[in-house]
N, C-alpha and C positions, 0 to 999 in steps of 0.2 A: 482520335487515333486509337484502333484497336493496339490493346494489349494482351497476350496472351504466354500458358506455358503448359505444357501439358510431361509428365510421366508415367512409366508403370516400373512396376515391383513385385517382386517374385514373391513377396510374402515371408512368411517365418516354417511354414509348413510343407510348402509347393516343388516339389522339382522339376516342374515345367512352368511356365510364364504364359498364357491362354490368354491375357490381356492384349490390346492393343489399339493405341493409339491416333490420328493424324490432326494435324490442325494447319489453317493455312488463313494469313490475315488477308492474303489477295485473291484476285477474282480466280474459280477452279469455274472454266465455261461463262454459262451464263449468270453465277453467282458470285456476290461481290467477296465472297469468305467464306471457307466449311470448316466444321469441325463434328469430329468421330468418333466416338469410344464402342468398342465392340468386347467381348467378351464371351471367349470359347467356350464350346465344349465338348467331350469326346475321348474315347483312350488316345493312350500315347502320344501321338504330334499330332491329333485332327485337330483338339480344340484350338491350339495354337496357329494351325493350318489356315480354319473355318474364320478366325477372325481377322488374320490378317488378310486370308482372300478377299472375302467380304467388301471389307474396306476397301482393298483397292479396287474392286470389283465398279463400288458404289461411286470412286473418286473416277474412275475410267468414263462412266456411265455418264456420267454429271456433263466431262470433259466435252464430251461428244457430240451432248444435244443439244438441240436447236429451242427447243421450248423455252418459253419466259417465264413464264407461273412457275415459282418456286415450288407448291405443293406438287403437280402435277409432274415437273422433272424430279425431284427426290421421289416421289412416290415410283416412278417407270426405274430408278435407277436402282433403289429396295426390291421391286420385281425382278429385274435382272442378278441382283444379287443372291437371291433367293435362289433364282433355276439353276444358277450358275455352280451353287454349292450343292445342291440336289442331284446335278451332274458330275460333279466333281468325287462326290462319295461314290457313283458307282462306278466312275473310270477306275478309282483307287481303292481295294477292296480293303485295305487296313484305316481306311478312315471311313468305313460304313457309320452312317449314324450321328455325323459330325452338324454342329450346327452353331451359333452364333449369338448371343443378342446382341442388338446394333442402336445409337442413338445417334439422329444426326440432327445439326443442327446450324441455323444461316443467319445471321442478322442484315436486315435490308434498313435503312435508315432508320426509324429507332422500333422497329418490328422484331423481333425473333420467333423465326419458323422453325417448329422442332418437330419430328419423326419421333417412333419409337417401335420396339420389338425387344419382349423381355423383359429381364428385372431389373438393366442398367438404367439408372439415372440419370436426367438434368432438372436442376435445381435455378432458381433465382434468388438472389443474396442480397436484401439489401436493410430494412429495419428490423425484418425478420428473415427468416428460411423459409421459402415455400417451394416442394415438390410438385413439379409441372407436370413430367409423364408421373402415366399410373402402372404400377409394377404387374407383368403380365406373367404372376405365379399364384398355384394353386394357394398359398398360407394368405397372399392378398386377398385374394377370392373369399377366402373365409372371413378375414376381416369388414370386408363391403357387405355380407350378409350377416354380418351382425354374430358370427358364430365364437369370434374370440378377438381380442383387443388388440391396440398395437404391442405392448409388453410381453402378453404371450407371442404374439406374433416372432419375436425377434428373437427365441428361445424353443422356436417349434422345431420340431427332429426334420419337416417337409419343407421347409424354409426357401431350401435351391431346389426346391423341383418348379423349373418354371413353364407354362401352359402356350406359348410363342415362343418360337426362334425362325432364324432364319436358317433353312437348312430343314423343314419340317415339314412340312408342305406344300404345295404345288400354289394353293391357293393360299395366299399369304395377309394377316391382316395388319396393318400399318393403322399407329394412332398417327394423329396429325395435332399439332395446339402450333395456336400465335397469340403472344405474347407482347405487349407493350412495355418496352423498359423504361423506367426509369435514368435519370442522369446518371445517380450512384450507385446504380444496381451493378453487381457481379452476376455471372452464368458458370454454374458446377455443373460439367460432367461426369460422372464415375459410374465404375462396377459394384460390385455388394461387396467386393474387396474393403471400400470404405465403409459402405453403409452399415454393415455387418457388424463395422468392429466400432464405430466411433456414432456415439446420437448428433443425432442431425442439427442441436443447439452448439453442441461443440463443436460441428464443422464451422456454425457461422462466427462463433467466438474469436475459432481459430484464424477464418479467413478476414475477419474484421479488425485484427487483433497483428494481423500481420504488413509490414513493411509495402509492399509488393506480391505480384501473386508468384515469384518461386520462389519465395520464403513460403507464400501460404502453403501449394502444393506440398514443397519437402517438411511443410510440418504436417500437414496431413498425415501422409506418407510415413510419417514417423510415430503418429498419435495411433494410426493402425498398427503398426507393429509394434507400438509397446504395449496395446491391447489384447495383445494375441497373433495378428497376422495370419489368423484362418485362411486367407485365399491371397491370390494377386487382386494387386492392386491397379485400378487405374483410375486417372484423373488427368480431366483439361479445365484449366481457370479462365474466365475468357473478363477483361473488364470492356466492355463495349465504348465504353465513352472517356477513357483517359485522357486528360489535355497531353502533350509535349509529348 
């Protein structure tokens, strides 16, 4: 029995909330479960706009089609997402520019298939923390070429400029990973709302360390903003294999 809880948070610094959520344990089409964290961007209400569209854009998309291969309908449904926001900035001339990053992800019997566009995250949590997608910005970029470390990395003024979204071009590029879980593994989605503010051994500390996952999430949630709370936050805890 999937277990799950997902929220977002405005932060300590934010007057708009550009995070955005959905999670569903049951079938969305031809998928037995999804889950979404997106993460806006853009003045005023696009960022906000870009990811809740997205989303639902992506859940409509899923609903509708016929296909079986997981990769194959998340990836048509990330296309559709894509044109859809690309059209949507030019019908709406105050949200030129708007765009997203989106992480989706499905667990098919003990497989998890995960998308990615951006620098939002999922994680797998179980003896240790490992980072599954790879973050699609410029300061990462630097790091895989060897030009500066994770430490600076997470201290660099370029940090949020990131090199994909959705909402960015026509031709859109989609990572793909599958994943073999574990019994006791956990699945983290989030924004750099968390990533940003809390190291990645304190997430697992935290999520290992907690009750249930909405105690984990609202400590997250809460280890961000006692850290600063630089941006919104989002976050889905997914445990795939809960007995009861």
């Amino acid at each position: 029995m999937i277990k799950t809880f997902s929220m977002t948070d405005m932060g300590q610094k934010r007057k708009v909330n550009q995070d955005y959520v959905f999670t569903s344990e049951n079938p969305v089409g031809n998928l037995p479960n999804l889950f979404i964290v997106a993460d806006g961007m853009g003045g005023h209400a696009a960022g906000d706009y870009a990811s809740r569209f997205a989303t639902e854009t992506v859940v409509s998309d899923i609903k509708d089609s016929h296909e079986q291969n997981p990769i194959r309908l998340i990836r048509h449904a990330y296309e559709t997402a894509n044109a859809a926001i690309i059209e949507e900035a030019k019908r709406l001339p105050d949200h030129e520019g708007m765009g997203t990053t989106l992480v989706v992800a499905t667990i098919i019997d003990d497989l998890l298939y995960v998308a990615n566009v951006g620098d939002s995250r999922l994680y797998v949590i179980g003896n240790r923390i490992s980072q599954i997608t790879r973050d699609h910005s410029l300061v990462e970029e630097m790091v895989r070429a060897g030009e500066i470390d994770e430490s600076m990395a997470r201290v660099h003024p370029m940090k949020n400029k990131i090199t994909r979204a959705i909402g960015g071009d026509y031709d859109i590029r989609v990572d793909f990973f599958d994943i073999k879980l574990n019994y006791e593994d956990k699945i983290l989605m989030c924004t750099d709302g968390l990533t940003n503010m809390v190291e990645d051994e304190d997430i697992r500390m935290i999520v290992e360390s907690s009750p249930d996952v909405v105690s984990s999430v609202q400590r997250l949630v809460e280890r961000a903003n006692s850290n600063g709370g630089f941006d919104n936050i989002g976050i889905v805890l997914v445990e795939p294999f809960e007995a009861g």
